[in-house]
N, C-alpha and C positions, 0 to 999 in steps of 0.2 A: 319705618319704611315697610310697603307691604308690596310682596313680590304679585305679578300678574297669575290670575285661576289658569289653569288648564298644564302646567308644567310638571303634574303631576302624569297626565297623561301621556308625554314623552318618551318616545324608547330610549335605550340605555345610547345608541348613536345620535338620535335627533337630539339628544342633551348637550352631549361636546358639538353636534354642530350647532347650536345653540349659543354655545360659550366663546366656538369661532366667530360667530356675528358680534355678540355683545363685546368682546374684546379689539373687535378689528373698528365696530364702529367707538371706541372709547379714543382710537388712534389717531378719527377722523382730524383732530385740530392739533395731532403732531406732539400731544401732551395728554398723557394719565393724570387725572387730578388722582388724588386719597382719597375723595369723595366716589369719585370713580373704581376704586381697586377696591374700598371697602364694599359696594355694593356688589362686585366679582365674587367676590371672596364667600360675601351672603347666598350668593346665589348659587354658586360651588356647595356650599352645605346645605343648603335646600333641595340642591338634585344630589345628595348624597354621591357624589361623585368620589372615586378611590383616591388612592394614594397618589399611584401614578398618574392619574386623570388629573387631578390637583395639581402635581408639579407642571405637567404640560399648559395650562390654564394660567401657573406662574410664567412660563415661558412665553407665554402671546402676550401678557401685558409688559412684558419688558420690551419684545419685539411682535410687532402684528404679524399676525397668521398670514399667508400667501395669498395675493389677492384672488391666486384661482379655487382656493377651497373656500372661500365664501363669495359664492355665486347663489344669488338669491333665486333663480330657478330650482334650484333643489331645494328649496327647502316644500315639504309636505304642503297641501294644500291645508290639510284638515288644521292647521299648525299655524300657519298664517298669520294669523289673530296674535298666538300666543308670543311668537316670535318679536312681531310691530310693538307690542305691548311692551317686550322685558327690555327692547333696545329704547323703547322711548322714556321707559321708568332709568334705564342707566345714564340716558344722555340727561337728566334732568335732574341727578342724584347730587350735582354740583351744585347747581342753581344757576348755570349759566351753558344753557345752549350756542355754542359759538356759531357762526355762518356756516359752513363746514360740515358741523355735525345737522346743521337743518336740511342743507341739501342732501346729502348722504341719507336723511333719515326720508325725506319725500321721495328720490330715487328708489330707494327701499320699497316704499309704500307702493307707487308705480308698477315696478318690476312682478310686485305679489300679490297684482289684482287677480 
C-alpha cells in the first residue's frame, strides 16, 4: 500500500485534521474493518504523529470524531487533493466500498471544489 504525495507537506495541525477525516469517514458504514485501522495506524506513522496524537487517533476509531470538527470547509485549499486522495486510498483499503462510504466520499469531493 502506498500512501497519497503531498502528506508530507502538512502542518503539524492539517495532519490530525487529516486523521479526523480519514477516521470519521472509516465510520461512514457504522463499522471499522482491520483493513481499515491498519491503514490508520500506517498512516499515523507516516505523519510521525506523537504519542499523545496516536492515542487520540486510537480514540476516533473506536468512536468517530464529532461531526463538527470535520467540516470539510476547513480543510486548506492547497490540501484538497491530498486529503480526497488519503480518504479515498482508506475507503478502498478493504476492498469493499460500501453505499455510504461513496456518498460520503462524492459529498467530500463536492464540498472541496
Amino acid at each position: 500500500m502506498t500512501l497519497p504525495a503531498g502528506l508530507d507537506s502538512l502542518s503539524h495541525a492539517e495532519r490530525l485534521q487529516l486523521l479526523r477525516f480519514v477516521t470519521s469517514f472509516a465510520w461512514a458504514d457504522l463499522h471499522v474493518t482491520s483493513a481499515e485501522r491498519d491503514f490508520i495506524h500506517r498512516l499515523v506513522a507516516r505523519l510521525h504523529l506523537d504519542k499523545k496524537e496516536a492515542i487520540q487517533v486510537e480514540a476516533w476509531i473506536k468512536v468517530p470524531p464529532p461531526p463538527d470538527e470535520v467540516d470539510p470547509t476547513t480543510v486548506p485549499h492547497g490540501h484538497r487533493q491530498v486529503f480526497l486522495a488519503t480518504v479515498r486510498d482508506m475507503l478502498e483499503a478493504d476492498g469493499d466500498v460500501s453505499e455510504e462510504e461513496r456518498e460520503n466520499l462524492a459529498l467530500l469531493e463536492q464540498l472541496t471544489r
